[in-house]
C-alpha positions in Angstrom: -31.2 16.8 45.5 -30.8 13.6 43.5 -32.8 14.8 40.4 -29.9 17.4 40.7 -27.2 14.9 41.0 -28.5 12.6 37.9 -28.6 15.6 35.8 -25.0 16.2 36.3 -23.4 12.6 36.2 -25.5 12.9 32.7 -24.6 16.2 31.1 -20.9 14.7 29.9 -23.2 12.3 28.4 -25.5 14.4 26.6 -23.2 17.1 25.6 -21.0 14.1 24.3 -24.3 13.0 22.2 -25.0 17.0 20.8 -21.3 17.0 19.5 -21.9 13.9 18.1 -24.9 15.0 16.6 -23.5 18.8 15.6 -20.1 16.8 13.7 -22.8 14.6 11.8 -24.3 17.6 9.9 -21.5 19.4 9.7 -20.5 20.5 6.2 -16.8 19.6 5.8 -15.7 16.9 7.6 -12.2 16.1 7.9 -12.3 12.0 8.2 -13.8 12.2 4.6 -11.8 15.3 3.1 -9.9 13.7 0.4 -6.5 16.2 1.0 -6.5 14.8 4.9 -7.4 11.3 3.9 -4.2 11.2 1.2 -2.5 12.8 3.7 -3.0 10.3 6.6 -2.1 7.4 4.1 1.7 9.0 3.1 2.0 10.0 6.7 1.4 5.8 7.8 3.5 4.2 4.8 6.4 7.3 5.5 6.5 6.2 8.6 6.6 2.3 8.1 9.3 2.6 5.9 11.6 5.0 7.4 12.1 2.2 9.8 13.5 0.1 7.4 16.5 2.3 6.0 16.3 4.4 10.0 17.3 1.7 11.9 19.4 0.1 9.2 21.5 2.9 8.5 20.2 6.1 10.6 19.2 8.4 7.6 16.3 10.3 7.8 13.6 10.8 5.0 15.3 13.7 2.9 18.5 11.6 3.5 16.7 8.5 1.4 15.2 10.7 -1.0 18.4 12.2 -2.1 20.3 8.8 -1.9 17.6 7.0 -3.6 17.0 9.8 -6.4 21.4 9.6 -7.0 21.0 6.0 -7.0 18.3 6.4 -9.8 20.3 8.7 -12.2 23.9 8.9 -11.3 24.1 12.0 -11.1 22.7 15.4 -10.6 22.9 18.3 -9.5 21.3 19.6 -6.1 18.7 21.8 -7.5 17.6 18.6 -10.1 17.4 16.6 -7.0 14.9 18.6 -5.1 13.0 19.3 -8.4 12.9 15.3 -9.0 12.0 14.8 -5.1 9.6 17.6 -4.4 12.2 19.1 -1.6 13.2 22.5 -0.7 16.5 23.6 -1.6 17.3 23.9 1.8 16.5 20.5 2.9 18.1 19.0 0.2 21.3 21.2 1.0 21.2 19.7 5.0 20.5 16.3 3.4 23.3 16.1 1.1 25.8 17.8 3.9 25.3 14.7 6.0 25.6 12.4 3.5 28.9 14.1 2.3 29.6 13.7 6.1 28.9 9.8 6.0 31.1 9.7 2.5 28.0 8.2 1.2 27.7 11.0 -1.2 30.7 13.3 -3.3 31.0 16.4 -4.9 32.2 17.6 -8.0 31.9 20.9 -9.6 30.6 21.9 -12.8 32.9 24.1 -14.8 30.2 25.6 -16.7 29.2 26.7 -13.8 30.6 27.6 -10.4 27.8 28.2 -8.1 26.7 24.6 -8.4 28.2 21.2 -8.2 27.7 17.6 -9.5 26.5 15.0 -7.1 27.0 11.3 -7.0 26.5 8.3 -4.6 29.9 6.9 -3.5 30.8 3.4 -2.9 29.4 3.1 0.3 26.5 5.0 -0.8 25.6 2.7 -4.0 26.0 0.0 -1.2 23.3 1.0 0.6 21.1 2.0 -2.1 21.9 -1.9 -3.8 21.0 -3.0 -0.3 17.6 -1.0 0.3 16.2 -1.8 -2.9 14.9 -4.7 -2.6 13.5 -3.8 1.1 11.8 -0.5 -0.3 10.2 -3.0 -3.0 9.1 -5.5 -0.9 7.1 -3.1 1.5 5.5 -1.6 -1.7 4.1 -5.0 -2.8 3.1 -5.3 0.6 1.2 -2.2 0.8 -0.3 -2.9 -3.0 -1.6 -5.9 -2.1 -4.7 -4.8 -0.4 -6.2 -3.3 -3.6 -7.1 -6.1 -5.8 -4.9 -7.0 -8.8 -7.9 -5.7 -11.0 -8.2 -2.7 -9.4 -4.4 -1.7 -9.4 -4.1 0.0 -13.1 -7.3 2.0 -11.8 -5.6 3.3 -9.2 -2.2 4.2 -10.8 -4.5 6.6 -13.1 -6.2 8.2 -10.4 -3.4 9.1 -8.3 -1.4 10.3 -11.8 -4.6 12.6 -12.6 -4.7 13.7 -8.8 -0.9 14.5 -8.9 -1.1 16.4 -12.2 -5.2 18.3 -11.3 -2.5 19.0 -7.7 0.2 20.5 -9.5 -2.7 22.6 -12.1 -4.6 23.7 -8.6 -1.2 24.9 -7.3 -0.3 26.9 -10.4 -3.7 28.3 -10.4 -3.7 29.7 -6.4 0.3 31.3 -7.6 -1.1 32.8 -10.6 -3.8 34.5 -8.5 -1.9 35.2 -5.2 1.7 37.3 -5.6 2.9 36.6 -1.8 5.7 35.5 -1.2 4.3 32.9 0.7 2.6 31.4 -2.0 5.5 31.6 -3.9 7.6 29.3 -1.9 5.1 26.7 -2.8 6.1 26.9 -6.8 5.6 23.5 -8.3 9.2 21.5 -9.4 9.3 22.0 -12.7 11.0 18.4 -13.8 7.8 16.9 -12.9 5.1 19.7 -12.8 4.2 18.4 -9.2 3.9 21.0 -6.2 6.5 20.9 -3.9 6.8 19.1 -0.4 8.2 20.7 2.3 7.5 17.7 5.0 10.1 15.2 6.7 7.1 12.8 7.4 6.6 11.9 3.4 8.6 8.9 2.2 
């Protein structure tokens, strides 16, 4: 009977140790696939800093993205936004509606054309985006300083030549796949960088 009892209390154990074992020699694993592991580090830093302008001023991430991208240029249209901020038409659509809401954001149409309008920060909304700056640049040197100063130029490169090989991987799979799915992944044309569809990016 106790041979029997040791056995069990030591099967969790062992089968623990096989897994182990079995997720060593796996082929693909996902701790060290570079598409998770960029992933894992916009997911963190979004996170970190949407507490800064959240609890400041309650906006969400397509909320900043479409503040900070007006703040940038002025002015633009909706579809320029998303194209400059990888977003979906729809989000930036929800994103500017509360915004407009807040009267951090106004409208004006175009003339030349009807079906779309001009968009530009108000006052209150060039407040906040005066007043977040220097917050949103001080947790980027923050987050920079962990790769050494010699290093930094090296990694500007590589994440400009992952971006663009990103954007030519993205073109390839749409030239190769006529879903429709596939075709609501078209890259933004302004920058020639695939679109991204999630709230948790900064």
């Amino acid at each position: 009977m106790l041979p029997a009892l040791v056995h069990d209390a030591m099967a969790p154990q062992q089968e623990a140790a096989e897994a182990a074992a079995s997720g060593d020699a796996a082929p693909l694993k996902l701790e060290q696939f570079l598409p998770y592991r960029l992933n894992v580090v916009a997911s963190l830093a979004s996170q970190a800093l949407s507490c800064i302008y959240s609890e400041r001023y309650g906006i969400g991430v397509p909320e900043w993205r479409v503040l900070v991208t007006l703040g940038q240029y002025g002015v633009m249209t909706a579809k320029e936004i998303g194209a400059h901020s990888h977003m979906h038409k729809t989000k930036v659509s929800r994103a500017v509606a509360q915004l407009e809401k807040r009267k951090l954001v106004s409208r004006r149409t175009n003339r030349a054309d009807l079906r779309e309008s001009f968009l530009s920060l108000t006052a209150a909304g060039r407040a906040i985006y005066a007043d977040l700056a220097p917050s949103a640049l001080a947790f980027t040197q923050r987050l920079i300083e962990v790769v050494a100063p010699a290093d930094r130029l090296a990694l500007d490169r590589a994440l400009t030549q992952l971006s663009e090989c990103s954007a030519a991987l993205v073109a390839e799979a749409l030239a190769n796949s006529g879903s429709v799915r596939a075709a609501c992944a078209k890259p933004a044309r302004a920058s020639g960088a695939p679109a991204m569809n999630s709230e948790d990016d900064a």
